[in-house]
N, C-alpha and C positions, 0 to 999 in steps of 0.2 A: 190379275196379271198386269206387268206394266213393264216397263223398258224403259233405260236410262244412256242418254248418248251428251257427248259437251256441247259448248256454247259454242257461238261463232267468236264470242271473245276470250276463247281458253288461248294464252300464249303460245301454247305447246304445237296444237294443230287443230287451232280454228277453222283453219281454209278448207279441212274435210267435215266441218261439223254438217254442213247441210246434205252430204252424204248418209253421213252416221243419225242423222234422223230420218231417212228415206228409209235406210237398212229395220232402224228401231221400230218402224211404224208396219213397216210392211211387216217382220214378223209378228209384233203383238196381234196386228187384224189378224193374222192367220191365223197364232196361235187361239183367239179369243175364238176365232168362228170354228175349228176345227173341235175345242174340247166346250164351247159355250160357258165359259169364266167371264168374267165382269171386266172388261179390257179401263183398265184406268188409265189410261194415256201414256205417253214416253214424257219423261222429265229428263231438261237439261240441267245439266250440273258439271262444273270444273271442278270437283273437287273428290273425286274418285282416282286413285291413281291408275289402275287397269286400262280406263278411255284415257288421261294424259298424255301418255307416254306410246299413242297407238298411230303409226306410220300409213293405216288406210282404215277405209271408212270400220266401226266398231259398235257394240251395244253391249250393256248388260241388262241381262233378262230375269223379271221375280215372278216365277209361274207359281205361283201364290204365297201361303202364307202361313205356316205349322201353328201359329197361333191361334188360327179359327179350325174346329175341331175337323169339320166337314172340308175342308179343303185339304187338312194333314191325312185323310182319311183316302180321299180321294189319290195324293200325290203318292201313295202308296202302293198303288195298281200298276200291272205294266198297261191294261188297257187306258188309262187316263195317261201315264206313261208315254203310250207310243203316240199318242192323239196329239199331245204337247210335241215331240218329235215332228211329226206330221206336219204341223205349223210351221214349226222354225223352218225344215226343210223349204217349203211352199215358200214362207217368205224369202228364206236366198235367195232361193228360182226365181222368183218374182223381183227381186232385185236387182238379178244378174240377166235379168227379159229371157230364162230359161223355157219360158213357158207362155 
């Protein structure tokens, strides 16, 4: 699993990037502790248009990876399913000091 947010020097909206890796980190931990997947860290990147063009803090999320068999297998379940769920929610909360 791993999460993707921009830089502090994307033109577009730098000045939220250190939001948008608060946001990316806190759900990856989540998602990695709640389903036990291999948390590869958040990468930044300006070259995604989805975070560019984003007006408050943002992330994209790769809850794994259909190329490795056991993962495509797994991502198939609604119980691995809700678990990934589970995370993201938690990290909102966690975000948003819900909790």
């Amino acid at each position: 699993m791993s999460t993707l947010c921009q830089t502090a020097n994307n033109p577009y909206n730098g000045a939220i990037a250190s939001k948008s890796y608060d946001l990316s980190k806190k759900i990856l931990d989540n998602m990695a502790k709640q389903t036990g997947a291999k948390n590869r860290g958040v990468t930044k990147t300006d070259s995604m248009s989805g975070i560019n063009w984003a007006k408050v803090p943002t992330t994209i999320i790769e809850m794994g990876f259909l190329s490795n068999p056991g993962e495509d297998e797994k991502l198939k379940t609604q119980e691995y399913q809700k678990k990934i769920v589970t995370g993201i929610a938690n990290g909102i909360d966690e975000f948003l000091n819900w909790r």
